[in-house]
N, C-alpha and C positions, 0 to 999 in steps of 0.2 A: 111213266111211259116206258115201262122196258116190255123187250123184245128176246126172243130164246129163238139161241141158235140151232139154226136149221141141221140135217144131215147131208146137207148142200156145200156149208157153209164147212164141214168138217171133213167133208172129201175134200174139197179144195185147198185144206189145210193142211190134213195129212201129203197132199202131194205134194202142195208145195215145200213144207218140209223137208221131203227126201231127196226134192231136185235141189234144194240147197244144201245138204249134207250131202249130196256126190260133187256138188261144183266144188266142195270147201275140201270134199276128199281130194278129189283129180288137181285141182290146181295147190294143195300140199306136198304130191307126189311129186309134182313136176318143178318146183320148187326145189324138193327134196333133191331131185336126180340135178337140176342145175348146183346146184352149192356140193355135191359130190365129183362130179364133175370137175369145177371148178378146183377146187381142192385136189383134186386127183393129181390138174395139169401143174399147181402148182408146189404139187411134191416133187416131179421131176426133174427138174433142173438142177444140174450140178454145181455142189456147193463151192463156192467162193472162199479163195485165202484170205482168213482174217490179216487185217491190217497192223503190221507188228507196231507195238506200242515205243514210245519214243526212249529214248535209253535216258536213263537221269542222271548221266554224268557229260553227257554232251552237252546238256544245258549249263553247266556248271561257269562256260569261261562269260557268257552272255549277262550275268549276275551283276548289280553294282553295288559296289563294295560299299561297306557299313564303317568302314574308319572314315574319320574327315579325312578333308580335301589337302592339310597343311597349313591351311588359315587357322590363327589364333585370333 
């Protein structure tokens, strides 16, 4: 039981085709222009002082010492 597609059946195809290849254009675009955007605003900000690293001889007196205690 088959049945051959109409020329009905393929205008309706071709269209709908192209309205779904402009929806998947237009909202790529828009897409596109938010994440540029985005990006744009968040190059702007000015940079921040790194946070100086701890100096490794200040930690030095905090250490517990590796000789015994004076117990034998």
């Amino acid at each position: 039981m088959g049945t051959s597609l109409t020329p009905e059946f393929w205008e309706r195809f071709v269209l709908l085709l192209f309205v779904a290849m402009g929806v998947t254009f237009a909202l790529t675009m828009l897409f596109d222009a938010l994440a540029l955007r985005w990006l744009n605003r968040r190059g702007h900000r000015p940079p921040t002082r790194p946070t100086p690293a701890p100096d490794r001889f200040e930690t030095k007196d905090h250490r517990t010492s590796v000789h015994g205690s004076g117990r034998a």
